[in-house]
N, C-alpha and C positions, 0 to 999 in steps of 0.2 A: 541485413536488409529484410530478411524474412521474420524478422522479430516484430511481432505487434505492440504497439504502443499505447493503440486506443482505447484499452477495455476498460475504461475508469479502476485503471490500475493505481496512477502516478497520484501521489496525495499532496504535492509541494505546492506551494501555491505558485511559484514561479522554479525552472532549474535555475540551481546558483550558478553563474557565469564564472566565475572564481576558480570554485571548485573541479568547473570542467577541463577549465584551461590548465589547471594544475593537475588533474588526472591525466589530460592529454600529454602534458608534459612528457611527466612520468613513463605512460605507455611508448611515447616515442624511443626513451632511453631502457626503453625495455621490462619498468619495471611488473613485478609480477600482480595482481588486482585476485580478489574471490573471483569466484565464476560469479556472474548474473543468475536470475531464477527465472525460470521459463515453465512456463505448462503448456504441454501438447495435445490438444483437442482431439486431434488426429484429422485435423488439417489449416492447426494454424496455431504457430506459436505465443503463448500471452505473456508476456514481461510483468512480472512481479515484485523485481526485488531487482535494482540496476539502472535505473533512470541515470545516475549521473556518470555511472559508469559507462552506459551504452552512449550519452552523446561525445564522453572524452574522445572514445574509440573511434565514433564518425567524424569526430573534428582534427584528430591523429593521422586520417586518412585509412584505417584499419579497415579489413573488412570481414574480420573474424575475431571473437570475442569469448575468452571461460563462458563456459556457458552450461549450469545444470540443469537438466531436463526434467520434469516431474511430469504425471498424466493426470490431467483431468479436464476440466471445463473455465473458462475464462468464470463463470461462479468462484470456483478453487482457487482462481490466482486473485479473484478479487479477494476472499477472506486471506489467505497467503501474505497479500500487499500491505493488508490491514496491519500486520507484525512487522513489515519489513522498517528499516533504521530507529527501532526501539533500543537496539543493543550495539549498534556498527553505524559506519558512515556520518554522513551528516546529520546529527539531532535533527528530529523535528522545531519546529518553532509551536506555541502555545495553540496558534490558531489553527496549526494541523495539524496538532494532537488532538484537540476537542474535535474536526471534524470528521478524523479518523474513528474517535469515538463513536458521535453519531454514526458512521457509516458500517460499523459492527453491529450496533445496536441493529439497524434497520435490515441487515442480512438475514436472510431467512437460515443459516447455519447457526446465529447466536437466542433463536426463540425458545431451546430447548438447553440453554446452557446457563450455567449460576454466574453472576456477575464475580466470582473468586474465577472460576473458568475460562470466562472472555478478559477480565482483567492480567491471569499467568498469559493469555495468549499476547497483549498487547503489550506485556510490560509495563502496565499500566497499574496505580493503585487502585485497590477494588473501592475505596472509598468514592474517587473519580466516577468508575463506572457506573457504582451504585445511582451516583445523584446523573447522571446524564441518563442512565433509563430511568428514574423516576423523573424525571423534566421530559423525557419524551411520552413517558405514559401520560404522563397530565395534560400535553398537548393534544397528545390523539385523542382523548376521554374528553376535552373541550372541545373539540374538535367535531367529533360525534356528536355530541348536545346541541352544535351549532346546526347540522344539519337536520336535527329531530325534527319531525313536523309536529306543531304546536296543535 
């Protein structure tokens, strides 16, 4: 219950219902799950990494959950989120991995890093990376020119 939810952490375009039920299952028969990933602000915990995990466990009836703790800023669990089911869990789908992309790209952590960088972070080919910050530079540099004044 004290785990937040909201910090535009969760990248899924829906949870899979499937999947809950089948972790729910599981949990009831005990079995054992990772911990979730949590950041502590130092007063309030951000969910990074465990969406499907966290609602098996409320649908189980649970009301304690593995749970690793890290410190930093609902910032942190947003970059953190960015990586999470790249290697575990349920794949992303195509459409959340590009938006994941984007949402690296526009992170004020990925401005000082090489698309080799952000790319080992996401799992991601750096080829991908490359061309989604170059489509976002070319948006924002139209973008700019749109609002020049003539």
């Amino acid at each position: 219950a004290s785990i937040r939810k909201d910090g535009q952490t969760q990248h899924r375009v829906a949870t899979d219902p499937n999947i809950v039920a089948e972790y729910a299952a599981l949990m009831r028969g005990n079995a054992t799950f990772p911990p979730v990933r949590v950041w502590w602000d130092g007063n309030d915990y951000w969910l990074s990494d465990g969406f499907q995990r966290v609602a098996a466990a409320e649908s189980a009836g649970r009301t304690e959950i593995a749970t690793k703790v890290l410190h930093g800023t609902v910032s942190d669990a947003q970059w953190d989120s960015y990586a999470a089911n790249a290697g575990h869990g349920l794949r992303r789908s195509l459409a959340e991995t590009q938006a994941v992309i984007q949402l690296t790209l526009r992170h004020p952590k990925s401005a000082n890093l090489s698309n080799v960088q952000i790319a080992k972070h996401l799992q991601a080919p750096e080829a991908t990376v490359r061309y989604w910050r170059t489509k976002l530079s070319s948006q924002l540099m139209a973008s700019a020119e749109h609002l020049r004044p003539s």
